[in-house]
N, C-alpha and C positions, 0 to 999 in steps of 0.2 A: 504493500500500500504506500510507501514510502516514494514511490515511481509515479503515483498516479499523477501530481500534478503535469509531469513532464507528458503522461501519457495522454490530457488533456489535452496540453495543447498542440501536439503528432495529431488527434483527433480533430480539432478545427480545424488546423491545418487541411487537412485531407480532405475535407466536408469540403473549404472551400474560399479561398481569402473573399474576393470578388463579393459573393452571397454577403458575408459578414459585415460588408463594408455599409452596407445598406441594412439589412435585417439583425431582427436581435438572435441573439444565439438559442438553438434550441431547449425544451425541457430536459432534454438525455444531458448537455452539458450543467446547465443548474444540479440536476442532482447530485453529479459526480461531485461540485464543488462543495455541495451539500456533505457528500458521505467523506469527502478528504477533510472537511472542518470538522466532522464528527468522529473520525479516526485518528486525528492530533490532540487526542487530550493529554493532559497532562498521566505520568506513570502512578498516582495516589485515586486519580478519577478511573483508569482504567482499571487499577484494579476493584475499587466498590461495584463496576459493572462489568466484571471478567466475563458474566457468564450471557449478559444479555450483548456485551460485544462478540461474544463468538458465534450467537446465533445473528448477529447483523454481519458479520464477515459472510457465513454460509445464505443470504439474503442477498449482500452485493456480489459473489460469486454466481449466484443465481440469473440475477438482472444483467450481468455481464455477460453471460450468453450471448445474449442477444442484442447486446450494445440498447440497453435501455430502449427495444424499438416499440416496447409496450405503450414505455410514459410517451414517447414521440406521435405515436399514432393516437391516443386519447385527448393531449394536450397540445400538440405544435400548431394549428390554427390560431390559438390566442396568442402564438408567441411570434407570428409572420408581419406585423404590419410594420411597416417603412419608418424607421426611428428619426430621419432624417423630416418630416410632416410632426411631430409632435413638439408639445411645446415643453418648457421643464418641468410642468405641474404633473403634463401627461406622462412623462416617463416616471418621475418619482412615484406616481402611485401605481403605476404597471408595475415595475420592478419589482415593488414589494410586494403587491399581489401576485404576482406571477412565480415568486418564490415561496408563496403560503400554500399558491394551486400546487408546486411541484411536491412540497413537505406533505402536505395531506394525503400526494398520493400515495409518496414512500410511505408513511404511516400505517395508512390501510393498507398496503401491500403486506409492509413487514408483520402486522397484524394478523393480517389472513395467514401469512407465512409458520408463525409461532401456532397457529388457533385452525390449520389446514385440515385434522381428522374432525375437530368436535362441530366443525361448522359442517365438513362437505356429510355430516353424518345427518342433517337435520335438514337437508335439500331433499326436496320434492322433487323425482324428473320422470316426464312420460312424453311421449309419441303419440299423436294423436291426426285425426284429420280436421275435426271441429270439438273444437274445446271451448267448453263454458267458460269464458272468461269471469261470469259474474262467481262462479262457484267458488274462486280462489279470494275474493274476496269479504272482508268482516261486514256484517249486516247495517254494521255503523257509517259505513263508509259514505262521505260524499264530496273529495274532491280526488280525482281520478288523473294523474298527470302520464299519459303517455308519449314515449321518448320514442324517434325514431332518426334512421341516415336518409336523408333526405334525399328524395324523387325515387322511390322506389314502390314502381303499382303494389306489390304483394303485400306493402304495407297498408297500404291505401284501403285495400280489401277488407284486409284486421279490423282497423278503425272501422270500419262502416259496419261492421258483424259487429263488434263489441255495442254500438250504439244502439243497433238493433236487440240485440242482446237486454239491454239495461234497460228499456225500455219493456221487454217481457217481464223483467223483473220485478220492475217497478212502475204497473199502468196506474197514471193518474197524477206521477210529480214530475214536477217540474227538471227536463234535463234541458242544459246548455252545453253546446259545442265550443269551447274559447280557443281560437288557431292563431299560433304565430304565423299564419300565412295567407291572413288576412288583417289588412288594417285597420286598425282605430279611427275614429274622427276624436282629436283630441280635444276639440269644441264643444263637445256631443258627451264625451266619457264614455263610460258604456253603452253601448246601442245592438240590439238586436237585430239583423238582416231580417227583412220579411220579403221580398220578391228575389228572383234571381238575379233581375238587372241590377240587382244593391249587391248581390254576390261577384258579379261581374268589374262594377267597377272599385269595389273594394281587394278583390286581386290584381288588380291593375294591370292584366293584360299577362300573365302568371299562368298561362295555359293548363300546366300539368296538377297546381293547386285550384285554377278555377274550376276544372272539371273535381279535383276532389271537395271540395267545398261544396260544391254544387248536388254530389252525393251525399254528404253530410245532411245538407238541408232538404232534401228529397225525403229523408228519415222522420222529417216530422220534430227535431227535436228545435231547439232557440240557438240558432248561429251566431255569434260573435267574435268580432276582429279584435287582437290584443297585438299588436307591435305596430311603433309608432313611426307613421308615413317622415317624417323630418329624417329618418334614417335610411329606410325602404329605397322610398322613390331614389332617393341621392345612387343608391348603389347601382342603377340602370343606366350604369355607364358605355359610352359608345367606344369603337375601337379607335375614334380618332382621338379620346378625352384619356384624361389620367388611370393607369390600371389600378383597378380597386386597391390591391395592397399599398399600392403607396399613394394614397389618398388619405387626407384628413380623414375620412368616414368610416374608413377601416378601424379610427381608432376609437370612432364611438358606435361600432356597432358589432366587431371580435373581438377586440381587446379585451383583458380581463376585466376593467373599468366599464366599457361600454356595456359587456354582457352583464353585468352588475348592474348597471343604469336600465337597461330593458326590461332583467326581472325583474327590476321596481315598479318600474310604467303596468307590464303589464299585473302584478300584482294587484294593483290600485282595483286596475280593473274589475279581475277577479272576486273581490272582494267587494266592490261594488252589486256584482249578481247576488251576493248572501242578502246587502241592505232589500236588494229589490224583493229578491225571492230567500228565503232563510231557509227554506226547506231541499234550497235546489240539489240536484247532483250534477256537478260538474265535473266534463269531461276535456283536460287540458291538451292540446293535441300540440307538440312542439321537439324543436331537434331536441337527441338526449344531450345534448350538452348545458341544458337548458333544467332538464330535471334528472336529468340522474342524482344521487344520492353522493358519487365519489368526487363532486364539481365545487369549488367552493362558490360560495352565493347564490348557489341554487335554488330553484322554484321549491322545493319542499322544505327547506331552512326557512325562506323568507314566508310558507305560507304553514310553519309544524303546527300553528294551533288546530287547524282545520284537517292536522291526523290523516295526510294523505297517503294515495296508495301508487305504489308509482310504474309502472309499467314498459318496458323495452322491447320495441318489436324490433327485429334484423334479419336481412339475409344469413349473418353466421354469426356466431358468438364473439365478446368481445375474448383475447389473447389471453387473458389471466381468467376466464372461463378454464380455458382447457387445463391450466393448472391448479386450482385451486377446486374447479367443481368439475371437472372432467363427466361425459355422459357415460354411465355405466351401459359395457359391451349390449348389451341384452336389450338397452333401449333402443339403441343405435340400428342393431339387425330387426328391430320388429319396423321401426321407419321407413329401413330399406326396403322389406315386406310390403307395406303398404304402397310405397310406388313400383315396387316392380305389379302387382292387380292394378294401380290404375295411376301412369307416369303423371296424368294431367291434372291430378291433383295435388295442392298441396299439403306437406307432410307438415306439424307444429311439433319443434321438439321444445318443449319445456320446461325451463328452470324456475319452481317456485321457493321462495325464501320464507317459510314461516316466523322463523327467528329474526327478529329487527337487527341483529348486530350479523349476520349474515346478509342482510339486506343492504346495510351501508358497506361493507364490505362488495358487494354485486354490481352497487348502484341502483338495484332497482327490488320493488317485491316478487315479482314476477318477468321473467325473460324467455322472448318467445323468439324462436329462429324456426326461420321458414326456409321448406327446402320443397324447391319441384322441379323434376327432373326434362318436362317439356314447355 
């Protein structure tokens, strides 16, 4: 460990002078700086923690694999925008944010790491074709925040059964659809869509979400926009104008700061439908970066009174799935079973979290990966 910091910087190096010159360094380099300040302590501090330093030795051994491409893929979007557009307010409060996002990952990682048999012992996992969504859920439940990677139809499909779904559940209350991929009139505060031409121009020309939105309201439930157009519109940048990352906009609308700033807007919101309706259940529809559990400032931090439930649909699972809750053989060949009788459907392999301290360890209470083979 002694070597590391040399071997930091052989690592940017290689990554790439040019990149750096312009963009901030990734989360895979924060943490390493992270674990060399925490491997220099003093020889009276390492030994009161001998024993918990050797299980974080066999932790960075781990992450080293694979050159930290866990934390890089969950977090390097907040860490891309153009340092050169920011002013020094903005970077000082990036910074420091940006270094709490990477600490809380290592945290939860090392966490799950020490706590790998008692949590993966307490995970729910099945294979399924149509799976009750409402079934995994506590009866108390009524703010329902689902995470997904965004433009993906089989996600789209999810959402519109789950609505359907909650609606079987529960005939006669009030459910609302709140979509970051429609906007707010921040004149207005919250507003309900009631025709589709208000669903139209509220995606603002957003094809692949105005047709989902458009399905959403079809279902009968109360559509409304939660992110704020001062951000939105700006990002409909043309090829001849500034590229998004290195735009002011980038930094109020991925940056750690900004994505902080939008959970709050739309929070407001949110919270808003409880004064109108108090009974309602609401269904938050938005990228998981936005609600998952392992993100700091996240939608269920800023909204835990309201005891949400939080939900990750994807094409595959995220990286630290496969090691921490890996799908037992048996579930995996009965999925494959089901598409080889019928390719054209899809297969839901399931990871439900009973346990809330496996949940923020996940990100989420429930992780749905869709798989279909035509």
């Amino acid at each position: 460990m002694k070597h590391l910091p040399c071997l930091l910087v052989c690592w940017l190096t290689l990554w790439g002078g040019t990149a750096f010159a312009q963009l901030q360094k990734l989360p895979s380099a924060v943490a390493r700086e992270i674990y060399a300040s925490a491997l220099s302590r003093t020889a009276l501090e390492r030994a009161a923690l001998r024993g918990v330093a050797a299980q974080r030795m066999q932790h960075l051994k781990q992450l080293e694999k694979t050159k930290f491409a866990e934390l890089d893929a969950v977090l390097s979007t907040y860490f891309l925008p153009d340092t050169r557009v920011a002013n020094a307010r903005m970077l000082a409060e990036n910074e420091a944010l940006k270094e709490k996002m990477v600490r809380r990952w290592v945290e939860q990682d090392f966490y799950a790491f020490q706590q790998a048999e008692p949590l993966r012992n307490r995970v729910v996992y099945r294979a399924e074709q149509n799976p009750d969504y409402t079934s995994f859920m506590p009866s108390s439940a009524k703010l329902i925040l689902v995470g997904e990677s965004h433009y993906q139809q089989l996600v789209i499909d999810e959402v519109i059964a789950l609505l359907y779904q909650l609606q079987d559940r529960y005939p006669g209350r009030p459910i609302y659809y709140a979509s970051e991929f429609i906007y707010a009139n921040p004149s207005v505060g919250m507003q309900v869509l009631r025709t589709p031409s208000e669903i139209e121009r509220y995606t603002a020309g957003n094809l692949f979400y105005w047709e989902a939105s458009g399905r959403a309201f079809d279902t009968g439930v109360n559509v409304v926009g939660l992110e704020d157009p001062e951000l939105l519109y700006s990002r409909n940048l043309s090829p001849n104008e500034t590229p998004f990352l290195e735009s002011e906009q980038a930094w109020k609308s991925i940056s750690p700061a900004g994505v902080r700033e939008r959970n709050a807007f739309w929070t407001e919101i949110i919270r808003d439908i409880y004064e109108e309706a108090p009974d309602a259940l609401v269904v938050v529809h938005a990228g998981s970066g936005h609600t998952n559990y392992t993100q700091l400032n996240a939608l269920p931090f800023m909204l835990k009174d309201l005891k949400p439930f939080v939900i990750n649909f994807g094409q595959a699972a995220p990286p630290a799935f496969n090691r921490y809750f890996p799908f037992p053989p048996e579930m995996l060949q009965k999925g494959k079973k089901m598409q080889r009788r019928d390719p054209y459907q899809t297969v839901r392999y399931v990871r439900f979290f009973p346990s809330k301290r496996g949940a923020l360890v996940a990100g989420c209470d429930l992780h749905v990966e869709l798989s279909r083979r035509k």
